[in-house]
N, C-alpha and C positions, 0 to 999 in steps of 0.2 A: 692454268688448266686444272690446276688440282682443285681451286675453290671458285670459277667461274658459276654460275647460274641462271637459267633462261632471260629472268629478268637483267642482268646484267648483258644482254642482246639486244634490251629495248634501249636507246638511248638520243638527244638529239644537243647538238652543238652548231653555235651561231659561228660564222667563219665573215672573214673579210681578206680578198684579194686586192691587191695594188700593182696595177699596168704596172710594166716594166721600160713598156714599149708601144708603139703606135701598132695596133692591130686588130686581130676580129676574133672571137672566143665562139666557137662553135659544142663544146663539151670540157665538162668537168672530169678531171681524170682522177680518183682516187688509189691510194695503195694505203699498205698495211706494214708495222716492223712487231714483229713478236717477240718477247726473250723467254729462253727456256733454260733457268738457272738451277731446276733442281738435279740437273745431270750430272756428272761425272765432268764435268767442262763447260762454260754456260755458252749457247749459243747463239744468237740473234738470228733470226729469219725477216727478212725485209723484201719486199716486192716493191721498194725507191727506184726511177728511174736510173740513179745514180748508183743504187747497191750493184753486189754482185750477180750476175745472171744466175736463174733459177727459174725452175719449170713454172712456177705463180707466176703470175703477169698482173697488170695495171685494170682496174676497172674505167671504162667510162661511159659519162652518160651522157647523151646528147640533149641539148636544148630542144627547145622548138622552133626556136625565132635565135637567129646569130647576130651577135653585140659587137658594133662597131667602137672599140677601145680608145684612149689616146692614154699616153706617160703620165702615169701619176693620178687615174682617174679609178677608183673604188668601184667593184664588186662584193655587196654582200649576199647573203643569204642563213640559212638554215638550215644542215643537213640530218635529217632523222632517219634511225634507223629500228626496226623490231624486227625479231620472228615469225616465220608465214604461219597463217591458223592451224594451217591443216599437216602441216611439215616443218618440225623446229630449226632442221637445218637448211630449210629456206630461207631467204631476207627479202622483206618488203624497204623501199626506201621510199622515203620524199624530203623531197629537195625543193626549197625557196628561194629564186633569186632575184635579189631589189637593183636597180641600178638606172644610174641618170647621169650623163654624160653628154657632150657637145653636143655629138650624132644621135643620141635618139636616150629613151628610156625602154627599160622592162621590167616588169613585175609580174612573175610566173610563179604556179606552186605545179610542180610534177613527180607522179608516181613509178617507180620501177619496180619491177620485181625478178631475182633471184633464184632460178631453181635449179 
């Protein structure tokens, strides 16, 4: 927090999932874990399904078209993220996802936005 920067808000990362299980993925859930070390005690802030409850909650984002999965079968994409034009504490996202499996393929790019 103390040396963050707007540009350090624009950023984009290539992800790749792998079924677990035979299923159908309708949206991408995203969270966040933060540490806050320069306190008096360091704290970690996380919004993981798995963390402790706190009033932050989980993003998601829904596809357009839902992916029929099998075990062991890849999900990739690209998830970008920057700052709204008009409002820095807005986020704009876009999010790619590639995918070819038994039951079908998809190749989406879709836009969110944040405010």
């Amino acid at each position: 927090m103390y040396t963050v920067t707007i540009q350090d808000k624009t950023f984009s990362s290539k992800f790749e999932l792998t079924a677990k299980r035979d299923d159908y993925i309708h949206a991408l859930v995203v969270w966040f874990a933060v540490d806050f070390s320069k306190c008096h005690r360091n704290i970690r802030l996380s919004t993981s399904p798995e963390g402790e409850y706190t009033h932050w909650k989980q993003t998601v984002f829904y596809l357009d078209r839902y992916i029929a999965i099998r075990r062991g079968e890849k999900l990739s994409g690209t998830f970008s993220l920057s700052p709204g034009k008009q409002n820095i504490r807005d986020l704009d996202f876009d999010i790619t996802v590639d995918f070819e499996g038994e039951h079908g393929k998809l190749s989406s790019s879709q836009k969110f936005k944040m405010r």
